[in-house]
N, CA, C and O of each residue as an XYZ file, in Angstrom:
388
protein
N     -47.791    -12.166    108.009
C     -48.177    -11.006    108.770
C     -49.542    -10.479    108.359
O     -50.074     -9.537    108.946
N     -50.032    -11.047    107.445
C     -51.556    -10.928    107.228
C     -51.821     -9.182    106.888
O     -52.859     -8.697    107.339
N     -51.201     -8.594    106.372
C     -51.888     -7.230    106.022
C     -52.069     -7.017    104.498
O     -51.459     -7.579    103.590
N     -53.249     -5.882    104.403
C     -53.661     -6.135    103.019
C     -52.769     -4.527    102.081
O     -52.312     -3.492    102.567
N     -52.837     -4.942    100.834
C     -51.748     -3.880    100.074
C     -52.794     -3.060     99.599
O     -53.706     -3.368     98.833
N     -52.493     -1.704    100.281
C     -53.379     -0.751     99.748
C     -52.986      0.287     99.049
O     -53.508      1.401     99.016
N     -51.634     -0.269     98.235
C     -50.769      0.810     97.314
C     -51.772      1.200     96.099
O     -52.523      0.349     95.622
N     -51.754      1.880     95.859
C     -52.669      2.441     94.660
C     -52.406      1.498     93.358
O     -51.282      1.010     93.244
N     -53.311      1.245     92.454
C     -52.958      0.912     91.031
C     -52.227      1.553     90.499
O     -52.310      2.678     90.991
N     -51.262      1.516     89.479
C     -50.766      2.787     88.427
C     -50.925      1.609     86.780
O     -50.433      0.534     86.435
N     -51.628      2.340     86.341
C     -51.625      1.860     84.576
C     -51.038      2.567     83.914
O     -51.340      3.760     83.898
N     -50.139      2.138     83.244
C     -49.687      2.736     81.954
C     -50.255      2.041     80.336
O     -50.694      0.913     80.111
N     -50.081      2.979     79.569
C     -50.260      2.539     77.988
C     -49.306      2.965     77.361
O     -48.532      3.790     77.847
N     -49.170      2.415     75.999
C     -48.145      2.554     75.518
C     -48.490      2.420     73.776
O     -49.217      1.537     73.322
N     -47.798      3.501     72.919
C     -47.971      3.120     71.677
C     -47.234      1.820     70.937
O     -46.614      0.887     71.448
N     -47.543      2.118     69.509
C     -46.960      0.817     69.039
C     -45.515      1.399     68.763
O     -44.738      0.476     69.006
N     -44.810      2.514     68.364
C     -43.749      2.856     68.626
C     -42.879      2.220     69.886
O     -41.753      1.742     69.749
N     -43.562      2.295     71.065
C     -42.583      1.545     72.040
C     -42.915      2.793     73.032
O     -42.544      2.795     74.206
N     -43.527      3.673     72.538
C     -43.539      5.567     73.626
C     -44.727      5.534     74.308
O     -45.806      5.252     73.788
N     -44.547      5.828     75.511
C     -45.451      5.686     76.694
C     -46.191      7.050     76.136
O     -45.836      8.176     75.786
N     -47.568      6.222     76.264
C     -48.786      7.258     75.720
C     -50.067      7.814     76.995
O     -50.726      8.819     76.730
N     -50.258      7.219     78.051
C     -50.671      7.607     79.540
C     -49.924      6.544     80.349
O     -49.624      5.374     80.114
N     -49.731      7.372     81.394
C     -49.398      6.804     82.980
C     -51.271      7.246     84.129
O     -51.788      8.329     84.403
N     -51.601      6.127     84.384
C     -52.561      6.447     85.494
C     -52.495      6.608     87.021
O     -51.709      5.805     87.522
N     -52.789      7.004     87.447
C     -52.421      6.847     89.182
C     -53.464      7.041     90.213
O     -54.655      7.102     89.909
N     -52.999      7.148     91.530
C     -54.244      8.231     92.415
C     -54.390      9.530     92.173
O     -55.261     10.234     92.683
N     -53.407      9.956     91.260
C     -53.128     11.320     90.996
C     -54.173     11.865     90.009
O     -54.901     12.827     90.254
N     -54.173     11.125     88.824
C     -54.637     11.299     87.940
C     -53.940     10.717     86.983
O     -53.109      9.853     87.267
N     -54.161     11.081     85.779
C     -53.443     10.737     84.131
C     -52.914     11.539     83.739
O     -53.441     12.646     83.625
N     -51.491     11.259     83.328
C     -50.468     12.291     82.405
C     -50.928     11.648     80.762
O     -51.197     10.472     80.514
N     -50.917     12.766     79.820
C     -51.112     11.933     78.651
C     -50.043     12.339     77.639
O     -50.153     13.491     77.221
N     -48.940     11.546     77.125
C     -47.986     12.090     76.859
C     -48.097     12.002     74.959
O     -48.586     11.076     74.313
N     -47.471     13.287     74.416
C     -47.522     13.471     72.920
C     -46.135     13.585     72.381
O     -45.202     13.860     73.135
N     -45.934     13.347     70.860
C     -44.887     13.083     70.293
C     -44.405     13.807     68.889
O     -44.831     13.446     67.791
N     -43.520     14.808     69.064
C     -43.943     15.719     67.280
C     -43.198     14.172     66.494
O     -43.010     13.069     67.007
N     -42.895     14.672     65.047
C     -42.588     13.703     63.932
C     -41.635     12.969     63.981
O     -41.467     11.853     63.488
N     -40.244     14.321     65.282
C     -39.195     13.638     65.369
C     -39.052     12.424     65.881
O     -38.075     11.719     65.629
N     -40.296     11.971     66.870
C     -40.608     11.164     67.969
C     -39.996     11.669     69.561
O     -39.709     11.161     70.645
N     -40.015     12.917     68.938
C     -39.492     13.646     70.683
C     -40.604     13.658     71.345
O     -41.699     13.612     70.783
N     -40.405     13.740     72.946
C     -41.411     14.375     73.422
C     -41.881     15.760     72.842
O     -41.143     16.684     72.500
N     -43.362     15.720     72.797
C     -43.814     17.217     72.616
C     -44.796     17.710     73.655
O     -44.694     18.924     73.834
N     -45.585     17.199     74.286
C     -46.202     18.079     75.427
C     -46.728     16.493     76.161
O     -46.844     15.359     75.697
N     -47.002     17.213     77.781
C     -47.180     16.235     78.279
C     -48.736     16.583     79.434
O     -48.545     17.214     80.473
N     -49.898     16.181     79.138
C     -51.203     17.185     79.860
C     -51.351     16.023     81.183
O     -51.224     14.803     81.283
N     -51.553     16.697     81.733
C     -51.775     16.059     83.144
C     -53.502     16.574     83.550
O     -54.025     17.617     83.157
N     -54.093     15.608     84.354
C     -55.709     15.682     84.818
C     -55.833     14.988     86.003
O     -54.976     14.110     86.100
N     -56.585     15.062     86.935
C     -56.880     15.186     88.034
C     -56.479     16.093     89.175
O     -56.807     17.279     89.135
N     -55.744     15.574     90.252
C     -55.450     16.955     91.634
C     -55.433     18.300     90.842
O     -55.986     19.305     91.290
N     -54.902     18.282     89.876
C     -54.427     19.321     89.202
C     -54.546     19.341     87.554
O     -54.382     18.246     87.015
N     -54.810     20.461     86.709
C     -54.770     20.105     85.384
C     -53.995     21.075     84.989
O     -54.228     22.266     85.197
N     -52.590     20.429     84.128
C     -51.845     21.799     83.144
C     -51.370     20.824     82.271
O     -51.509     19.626     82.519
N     -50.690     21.340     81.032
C     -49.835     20.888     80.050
C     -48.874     21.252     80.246
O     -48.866     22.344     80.816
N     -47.649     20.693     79.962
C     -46.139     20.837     80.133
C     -46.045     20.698     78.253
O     -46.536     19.788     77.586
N     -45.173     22.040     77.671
C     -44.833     21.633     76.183
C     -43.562     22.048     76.246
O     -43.097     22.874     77.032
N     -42.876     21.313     75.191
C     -41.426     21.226     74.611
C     -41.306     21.932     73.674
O     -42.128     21.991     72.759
N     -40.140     22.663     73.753
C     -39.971     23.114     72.390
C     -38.533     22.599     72.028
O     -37.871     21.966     72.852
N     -38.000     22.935     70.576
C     -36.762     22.444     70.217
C     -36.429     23.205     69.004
O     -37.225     23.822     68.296
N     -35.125     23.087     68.843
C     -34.701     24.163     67.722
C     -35.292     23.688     66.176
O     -35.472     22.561     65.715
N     -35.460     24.733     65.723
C     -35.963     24.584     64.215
C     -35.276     25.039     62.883
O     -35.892     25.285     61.845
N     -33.818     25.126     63.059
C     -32.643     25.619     62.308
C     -31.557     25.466     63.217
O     -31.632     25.110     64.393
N     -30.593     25.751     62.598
C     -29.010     25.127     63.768
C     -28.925     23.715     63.433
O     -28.806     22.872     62.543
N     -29.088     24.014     64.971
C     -29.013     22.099     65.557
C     -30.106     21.821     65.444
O     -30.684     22.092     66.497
N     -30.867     21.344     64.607
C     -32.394     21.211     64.261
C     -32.626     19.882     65.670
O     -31.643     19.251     66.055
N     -33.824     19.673     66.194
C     -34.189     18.655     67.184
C     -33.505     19.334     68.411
O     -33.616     18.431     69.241
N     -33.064     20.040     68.850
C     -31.723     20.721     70.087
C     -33.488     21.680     71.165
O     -34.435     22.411     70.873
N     -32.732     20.743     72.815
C     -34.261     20.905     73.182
C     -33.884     23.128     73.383
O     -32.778     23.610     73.632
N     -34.819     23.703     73.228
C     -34.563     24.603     73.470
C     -35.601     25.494     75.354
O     -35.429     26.533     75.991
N     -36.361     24.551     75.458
C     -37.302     25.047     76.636
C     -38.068     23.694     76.592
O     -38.000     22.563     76.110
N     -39.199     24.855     77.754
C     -40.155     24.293     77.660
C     -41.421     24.920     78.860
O     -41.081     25.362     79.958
N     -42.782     24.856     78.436
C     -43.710     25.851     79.546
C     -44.836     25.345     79.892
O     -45.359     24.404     79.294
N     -45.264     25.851     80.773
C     -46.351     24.908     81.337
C     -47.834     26.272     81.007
O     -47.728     27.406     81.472
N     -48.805     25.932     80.349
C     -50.274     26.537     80.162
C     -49.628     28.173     80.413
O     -50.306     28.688     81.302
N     -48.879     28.846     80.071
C     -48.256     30.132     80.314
C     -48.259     30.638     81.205
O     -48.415     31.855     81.099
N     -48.106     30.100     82.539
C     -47.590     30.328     83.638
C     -46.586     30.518     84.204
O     -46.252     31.297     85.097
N     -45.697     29.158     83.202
C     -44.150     29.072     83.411
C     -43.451     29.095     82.062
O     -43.953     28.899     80.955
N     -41.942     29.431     82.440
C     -41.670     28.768     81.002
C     -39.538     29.123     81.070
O     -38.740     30.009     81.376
N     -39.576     27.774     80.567
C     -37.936     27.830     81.029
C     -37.189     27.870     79.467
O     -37.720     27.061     78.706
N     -36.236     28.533     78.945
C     -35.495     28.676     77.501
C     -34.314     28.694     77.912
O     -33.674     29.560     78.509
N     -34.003     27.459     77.479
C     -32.094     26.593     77.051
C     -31.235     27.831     76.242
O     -31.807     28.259     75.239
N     -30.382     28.228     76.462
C     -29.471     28.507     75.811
C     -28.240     27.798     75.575
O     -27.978     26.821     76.276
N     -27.337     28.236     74.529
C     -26.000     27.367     73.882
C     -25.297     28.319     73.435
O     -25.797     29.172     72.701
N     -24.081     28.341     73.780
C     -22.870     28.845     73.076
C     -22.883     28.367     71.309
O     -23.534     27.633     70.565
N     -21.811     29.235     71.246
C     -21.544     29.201     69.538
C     -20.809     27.663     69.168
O     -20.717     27.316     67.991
N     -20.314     26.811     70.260
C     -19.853     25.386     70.349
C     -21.237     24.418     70.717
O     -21.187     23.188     70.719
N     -22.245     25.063     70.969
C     -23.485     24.079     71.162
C     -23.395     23.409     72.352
O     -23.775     22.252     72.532
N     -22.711     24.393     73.461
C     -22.843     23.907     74.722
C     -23.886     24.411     75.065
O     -24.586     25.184     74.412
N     -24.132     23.829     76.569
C     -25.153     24.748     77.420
C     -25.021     25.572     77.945
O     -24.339     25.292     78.931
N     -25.329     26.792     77.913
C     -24.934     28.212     78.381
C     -25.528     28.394     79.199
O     -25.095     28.297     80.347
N     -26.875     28.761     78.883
C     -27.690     29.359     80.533
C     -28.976     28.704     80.374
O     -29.167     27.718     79.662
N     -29.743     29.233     80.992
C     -30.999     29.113     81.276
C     -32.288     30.087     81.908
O     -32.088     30.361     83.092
N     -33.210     30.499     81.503
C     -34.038     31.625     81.699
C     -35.647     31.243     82.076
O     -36.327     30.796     81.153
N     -36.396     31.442     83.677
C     -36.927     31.225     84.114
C     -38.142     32.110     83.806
O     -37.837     33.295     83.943
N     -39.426     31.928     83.432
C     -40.365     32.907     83.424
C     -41.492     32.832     84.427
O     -41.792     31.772     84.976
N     -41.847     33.490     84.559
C     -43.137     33.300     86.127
C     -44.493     34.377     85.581
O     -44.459     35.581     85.833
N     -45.391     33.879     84.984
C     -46.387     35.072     84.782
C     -47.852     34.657     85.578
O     -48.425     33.589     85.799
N     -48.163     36.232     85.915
C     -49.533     36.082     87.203
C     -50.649     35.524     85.791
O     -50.806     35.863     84.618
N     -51.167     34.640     86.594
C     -52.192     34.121     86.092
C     -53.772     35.012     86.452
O     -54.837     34.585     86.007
């Protein structure tokens, strides 16, 4: 049928850990980071658009337990858990930029 593929490239990289370190696209590049635990820790995005997405996680308790997470302080979402370390709720933030 003779037509030509004009799907975009996408590159990824990757550390020597095995953890995807950029994804490329038409979009742009996500560039993804890792605290000690090897969790995700923030993830910055560039082109159409530029923000960081960061993780947070508990730091006593359930140490590593994701607890949120917010984007350049615009947004920002916080996990809650019962006293059994379920998931309880969840809390949405919205601030004018």
């Amino acid at each position: 049928m003779g037509g030509e593929d004009i799907t975009p490239d996408i590159g990824f990289t990757y550390y020597r850990s095995g953890q995807r370190h950029t994804v490329s696209d038409a979009v742009g590049t996500r560039t993804f980071a890792y605290n000690t635990a090897l969790q995700p820790d923030s993830e910055s995005i560039t082109g159409l658009i530029s923000r960081t997405l960061t993780r947070s996680y508990e730091n006593t308790g359930v140490i590593g337990r994701n607890t949120g997470l917010s984007t350049d302080s615009s947004y920002a979402v916080t996990y809650g858990y019962d006293n059994t370390s379920r998931f309880n709720y969840n809390v949405f933030t919205f601030r004018k930029r």
